[in-house]
C-alpha positions in Angstrom: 0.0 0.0 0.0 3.3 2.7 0.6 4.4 1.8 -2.6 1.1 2.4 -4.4 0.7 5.6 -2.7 -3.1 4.8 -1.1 -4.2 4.4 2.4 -3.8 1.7 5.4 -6.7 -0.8 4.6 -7.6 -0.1 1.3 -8.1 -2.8 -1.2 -5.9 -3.2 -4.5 -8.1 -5.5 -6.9 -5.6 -7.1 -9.6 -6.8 -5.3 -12.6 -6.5 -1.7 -10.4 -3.1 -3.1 -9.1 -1.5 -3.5 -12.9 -3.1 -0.2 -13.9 -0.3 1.6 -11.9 2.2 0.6 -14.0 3.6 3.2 -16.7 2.0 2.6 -20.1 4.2 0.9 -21.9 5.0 -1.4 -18.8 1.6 -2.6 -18.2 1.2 -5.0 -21.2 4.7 -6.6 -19.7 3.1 -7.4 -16.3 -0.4 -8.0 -17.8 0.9 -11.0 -20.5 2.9 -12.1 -17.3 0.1 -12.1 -14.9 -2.3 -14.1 -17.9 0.4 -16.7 -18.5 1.3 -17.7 -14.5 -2.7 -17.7 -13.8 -3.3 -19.5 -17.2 -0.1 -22.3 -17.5 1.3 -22.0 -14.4 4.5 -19.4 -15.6 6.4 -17.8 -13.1 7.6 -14.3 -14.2 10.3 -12.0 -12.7 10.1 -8.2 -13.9 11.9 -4.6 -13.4 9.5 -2.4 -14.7 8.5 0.9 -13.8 5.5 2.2 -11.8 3.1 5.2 -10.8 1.9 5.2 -7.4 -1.6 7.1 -6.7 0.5 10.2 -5.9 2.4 10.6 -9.1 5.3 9.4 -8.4 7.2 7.5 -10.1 9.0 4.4 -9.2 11.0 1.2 -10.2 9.5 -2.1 -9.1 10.6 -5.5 -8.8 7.6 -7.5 -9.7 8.1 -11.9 -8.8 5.0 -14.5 -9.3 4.7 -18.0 -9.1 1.5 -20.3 -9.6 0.6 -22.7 -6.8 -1.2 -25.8 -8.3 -3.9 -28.5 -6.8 -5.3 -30.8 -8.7 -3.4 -30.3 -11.7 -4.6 -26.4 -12.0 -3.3 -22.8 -10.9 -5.7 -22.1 -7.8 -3.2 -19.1 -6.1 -0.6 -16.9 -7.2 1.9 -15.3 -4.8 4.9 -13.5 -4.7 6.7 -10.7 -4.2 6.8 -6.8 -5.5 9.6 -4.6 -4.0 10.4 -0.8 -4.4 14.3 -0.5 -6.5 13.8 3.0 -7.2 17.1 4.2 -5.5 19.2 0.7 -7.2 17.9 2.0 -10.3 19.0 5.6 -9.8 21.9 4.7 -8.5 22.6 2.2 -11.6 22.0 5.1 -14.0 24.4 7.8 -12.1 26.7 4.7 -12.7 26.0 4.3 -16.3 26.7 8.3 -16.7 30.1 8.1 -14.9 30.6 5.3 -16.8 30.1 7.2 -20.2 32.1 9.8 -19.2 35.3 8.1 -18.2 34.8 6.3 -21.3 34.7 9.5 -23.3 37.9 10.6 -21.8 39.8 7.7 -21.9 39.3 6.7 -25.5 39.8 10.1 -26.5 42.9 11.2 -24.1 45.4 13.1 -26.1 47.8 10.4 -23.8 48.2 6.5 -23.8 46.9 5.4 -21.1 46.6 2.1 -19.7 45.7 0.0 -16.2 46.6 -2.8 -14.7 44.7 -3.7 -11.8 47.3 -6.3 -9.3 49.9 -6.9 -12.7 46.8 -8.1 -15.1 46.8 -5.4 -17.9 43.4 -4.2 -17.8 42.6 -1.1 -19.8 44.6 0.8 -22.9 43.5 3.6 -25.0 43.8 4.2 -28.9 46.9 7.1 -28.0 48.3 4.0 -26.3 47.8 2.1 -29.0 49.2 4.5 -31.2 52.0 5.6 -29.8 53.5 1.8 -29.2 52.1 0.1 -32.0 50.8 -2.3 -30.0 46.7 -2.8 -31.2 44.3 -2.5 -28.2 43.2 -6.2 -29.0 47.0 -7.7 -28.1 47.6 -5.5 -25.5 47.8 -8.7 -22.7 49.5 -11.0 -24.6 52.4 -11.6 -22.4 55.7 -9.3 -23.1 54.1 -7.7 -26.0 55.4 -5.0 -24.6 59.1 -5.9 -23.9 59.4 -7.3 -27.8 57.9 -3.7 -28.8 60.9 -2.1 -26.7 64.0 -0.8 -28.1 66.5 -3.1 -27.0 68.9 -0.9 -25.7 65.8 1.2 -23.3 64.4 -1.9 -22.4 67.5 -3.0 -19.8 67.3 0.3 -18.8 63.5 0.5 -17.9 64.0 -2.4 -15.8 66.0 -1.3 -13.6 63.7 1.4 -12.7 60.6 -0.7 -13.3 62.2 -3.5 -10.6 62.3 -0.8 -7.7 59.1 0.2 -8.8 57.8 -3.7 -8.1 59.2 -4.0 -5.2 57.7 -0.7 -3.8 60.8 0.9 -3.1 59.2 4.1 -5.4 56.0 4.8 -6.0 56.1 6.2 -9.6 58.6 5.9 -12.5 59.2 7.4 -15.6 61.6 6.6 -18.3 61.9 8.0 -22.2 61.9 4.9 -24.4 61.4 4.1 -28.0 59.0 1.5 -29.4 59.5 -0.1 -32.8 56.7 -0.6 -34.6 55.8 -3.7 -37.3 56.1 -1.6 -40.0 59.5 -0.4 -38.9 59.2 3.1 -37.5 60.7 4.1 -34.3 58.7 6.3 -32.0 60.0 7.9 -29.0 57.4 8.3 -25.8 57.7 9.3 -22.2 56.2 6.9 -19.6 54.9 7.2 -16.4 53.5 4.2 -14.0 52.1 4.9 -10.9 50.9 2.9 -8.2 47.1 4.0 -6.3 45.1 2.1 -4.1 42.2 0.2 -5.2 38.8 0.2 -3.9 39.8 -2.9 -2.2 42.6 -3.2 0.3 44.0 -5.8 -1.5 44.1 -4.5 -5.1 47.2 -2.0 -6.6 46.2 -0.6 -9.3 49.0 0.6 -11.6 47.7 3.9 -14.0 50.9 4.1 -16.7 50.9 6.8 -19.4 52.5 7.2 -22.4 53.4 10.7 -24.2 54.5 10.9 -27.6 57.7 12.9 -27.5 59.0 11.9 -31.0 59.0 16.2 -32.7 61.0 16.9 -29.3 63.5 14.3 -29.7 63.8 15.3 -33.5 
């Protein structure tokens, strides 16, 4: 009765009951109601919902037949008020987008790794080390896309970086790319804390410094 906005005590008949659905929702929960009543078929529906107030809500809708003597003589279940999930699903979605937008488009490789497992890398990242986004974690791309003579080099910083002993490093490198070009970058790895204890997230970047070093 709180969720469909009436008083303590009064009556919801079925056919009122589904009428407080939005619009284009109520055909959804009718079609479900026919079918559990009519063969027995439980349903289990998010769908949105108008109390007798106006507002607005998201609902969790569950029903299941109880049978006796081969027919449907009950149907029970459960309807619960996800209003704030949903909303808070959505803000989720947008910050979602948004990092999204910015990472794809950064004007920087960037790429994470989330406890050594290479998670994340941009286009720029892809770009700059001519390593495609699609064999970013195959294991020591990387090192193989390395310049020989800056990959002993990195090492040695990238070791005390490991080991904790820093928490940041950056080295100028090249990459050589399969079609033979050489492009000079700048990299930056950085350790932050994940939004578990356990987890160490590591955010590198990559900035193409090839006009400077021409």
């Amino acid at each position: 009765r709180r969720m469909h906005g009436v008083e303590p005590g009064t009556d919801i008949p079925l056919d009122q009951a589904i009428d407080f659905y939005a619009p284009a929702a109520r055909p959804v929960i009718l079609g479900a109601v026919q079918a559990c009543i009519e063969q027995g078929t439980p349903w289990d529906l998010e769908l949105q919902f108008i109390n007798a107030q106006g507002k607005p809500l998201w609902t969790h809708s569950q029903g299941v037949a109880e049978w006796a003597d081969g027919k449907v003589v009950m149907v029970s279940g459960t309807f619960q008020d996800i209003t704030e999930r949903k909303q808070l699903e959505a803000e989720l979605a947008e910050q979602q987008a948004q990092f999204r937008a910015v990472f794809d488009h950064a004007p920087v490789g960037i790429s994470l790794s989330v406890n050594k497992q290479l998670q994340l890398v941009n286009a720029e990242h892809a770009r700059i080390t001519g390593v495609p986004v699609e064999k970013s974690r195959e294991a020591g791309i990387f090192d193989r896309a390395t310049h020989p003579e800056d990959h002993t080099r990195q090492m040695v910083e990238a070791r005390k970086f490991i080991k904790g002993e820093t928490d940041h490093y950056t080295v100028e490198k090249r990459y050589l790319h399969p079609d033979g070009r050489v492009q000079w970058a700048e990299l930056t790895s950085r350790f932050f804390p994940g939004p578990l204890k356990s987890d160490k997230w590591i955010v590198t970047t990559v900035t193409d410094i090839d006009g400077r070093k021409q």
